[in-house]
N, CA, C and O atoms as a Tinker XYZ file with bonds, in Angstrom:
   104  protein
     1  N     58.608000    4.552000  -12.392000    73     2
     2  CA    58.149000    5.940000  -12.521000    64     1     3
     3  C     56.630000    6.026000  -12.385000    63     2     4     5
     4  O     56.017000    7.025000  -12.007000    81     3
     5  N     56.187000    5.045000  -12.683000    73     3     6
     6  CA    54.674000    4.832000  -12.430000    64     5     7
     7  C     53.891000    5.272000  -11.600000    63     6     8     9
     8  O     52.846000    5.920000  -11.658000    81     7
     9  N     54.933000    4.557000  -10.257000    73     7    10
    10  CA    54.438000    4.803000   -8.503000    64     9    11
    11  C     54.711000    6.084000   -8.214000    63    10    12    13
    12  O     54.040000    6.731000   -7.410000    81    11
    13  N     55.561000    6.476000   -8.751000    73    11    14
    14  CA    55.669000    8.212000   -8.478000    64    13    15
    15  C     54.713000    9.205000   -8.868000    63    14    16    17
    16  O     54.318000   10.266000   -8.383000    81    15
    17  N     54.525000    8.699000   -9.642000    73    15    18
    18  CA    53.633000    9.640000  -10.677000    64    17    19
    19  C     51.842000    9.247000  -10.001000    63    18    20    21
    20  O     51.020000   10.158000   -9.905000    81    19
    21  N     51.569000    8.094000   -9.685000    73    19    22
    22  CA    50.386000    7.809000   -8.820000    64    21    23
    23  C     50.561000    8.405000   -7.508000    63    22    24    25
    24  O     49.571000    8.747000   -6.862000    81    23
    25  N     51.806000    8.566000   -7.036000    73    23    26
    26  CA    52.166000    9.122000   -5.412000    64    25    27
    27  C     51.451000   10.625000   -5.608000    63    26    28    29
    28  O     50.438000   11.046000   -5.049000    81    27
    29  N     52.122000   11.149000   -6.370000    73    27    30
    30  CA    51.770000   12.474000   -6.977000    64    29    31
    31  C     50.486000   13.086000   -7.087000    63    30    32    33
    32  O     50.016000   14.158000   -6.705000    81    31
    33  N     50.136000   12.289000   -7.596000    73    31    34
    34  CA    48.443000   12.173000   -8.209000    64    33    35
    35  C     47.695000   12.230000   -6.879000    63    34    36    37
    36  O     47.025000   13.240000   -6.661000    81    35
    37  N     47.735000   11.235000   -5.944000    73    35    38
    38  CA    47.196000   10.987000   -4.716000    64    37    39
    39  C     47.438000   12.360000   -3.587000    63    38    40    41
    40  O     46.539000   12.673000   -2.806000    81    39
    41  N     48.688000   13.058000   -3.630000    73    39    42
    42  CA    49.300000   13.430000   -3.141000    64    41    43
    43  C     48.493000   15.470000   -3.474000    63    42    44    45
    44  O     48.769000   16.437000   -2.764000    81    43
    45  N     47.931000   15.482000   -4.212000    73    43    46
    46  CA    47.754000   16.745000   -4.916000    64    45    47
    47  C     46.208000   16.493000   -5.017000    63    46    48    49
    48  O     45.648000   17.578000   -5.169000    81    47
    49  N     45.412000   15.557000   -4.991000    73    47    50
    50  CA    44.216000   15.071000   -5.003000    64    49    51
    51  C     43.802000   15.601000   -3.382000    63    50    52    53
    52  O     42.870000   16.349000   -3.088000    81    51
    53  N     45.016000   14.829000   -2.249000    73    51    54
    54  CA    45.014000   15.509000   -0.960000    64    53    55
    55  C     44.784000   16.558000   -0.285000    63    54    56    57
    56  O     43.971000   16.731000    0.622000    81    55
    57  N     46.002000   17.721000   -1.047000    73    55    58
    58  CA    45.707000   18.743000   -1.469000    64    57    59
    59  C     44.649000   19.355000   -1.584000    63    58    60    61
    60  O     44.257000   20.148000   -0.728000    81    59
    61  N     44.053000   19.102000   -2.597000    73    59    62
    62  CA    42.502000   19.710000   -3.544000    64    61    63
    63  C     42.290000   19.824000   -2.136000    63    62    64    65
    64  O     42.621000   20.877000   -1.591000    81    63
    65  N     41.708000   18.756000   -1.359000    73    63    66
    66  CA    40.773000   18.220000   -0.454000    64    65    67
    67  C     40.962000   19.273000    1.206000    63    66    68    69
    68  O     39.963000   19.512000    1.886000    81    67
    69  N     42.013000   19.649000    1.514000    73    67    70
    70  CA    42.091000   20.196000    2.500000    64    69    71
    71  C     42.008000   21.495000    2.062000    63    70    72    73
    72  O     41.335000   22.308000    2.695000    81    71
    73  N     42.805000   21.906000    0.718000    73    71    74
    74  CA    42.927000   23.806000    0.673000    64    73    75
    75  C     41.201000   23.514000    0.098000    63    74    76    77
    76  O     40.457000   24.414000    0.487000    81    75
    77  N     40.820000   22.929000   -0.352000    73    75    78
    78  CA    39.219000   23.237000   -1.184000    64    77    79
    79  C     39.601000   23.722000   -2.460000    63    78    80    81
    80  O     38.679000   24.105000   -3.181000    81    79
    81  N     40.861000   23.795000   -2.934000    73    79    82
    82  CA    41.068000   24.648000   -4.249000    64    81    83
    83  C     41.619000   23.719000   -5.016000    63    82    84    85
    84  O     41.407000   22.521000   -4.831000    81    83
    85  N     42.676000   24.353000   -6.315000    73    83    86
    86  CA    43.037000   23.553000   -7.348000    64    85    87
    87  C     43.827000   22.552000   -6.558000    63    86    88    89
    88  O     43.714000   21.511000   -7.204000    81    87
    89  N     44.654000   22.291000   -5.381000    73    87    90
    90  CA    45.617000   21.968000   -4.776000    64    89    91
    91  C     47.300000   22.364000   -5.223000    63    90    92    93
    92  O     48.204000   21.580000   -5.512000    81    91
    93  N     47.321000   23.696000   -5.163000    73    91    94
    94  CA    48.423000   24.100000   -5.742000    64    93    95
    95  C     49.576000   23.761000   -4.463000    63    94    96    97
    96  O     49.123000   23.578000   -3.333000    81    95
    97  N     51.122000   23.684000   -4.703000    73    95    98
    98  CA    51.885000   23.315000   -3.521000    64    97    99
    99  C     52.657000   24.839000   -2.918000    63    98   100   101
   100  O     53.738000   24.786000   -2.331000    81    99
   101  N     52.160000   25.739000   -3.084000    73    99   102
   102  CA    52.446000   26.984000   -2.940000    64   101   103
   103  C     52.369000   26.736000   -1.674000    63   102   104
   104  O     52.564000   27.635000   -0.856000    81   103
């Protein structure tokens, strides 16, 4: 559950990075 939860993390960090915002998955 670890790697998921780091996938996640990485994954929404990504996020942030392209919208410029909170990285919501809307």
């Amino acid at each position: 559950m670890e790697e998921l939860a780091e996938g996640v993390k990485l994954i929404k960090e990504r996020c942030a990075d392209i919208e410029g915002d909170d990285g919501g998955l809307a």
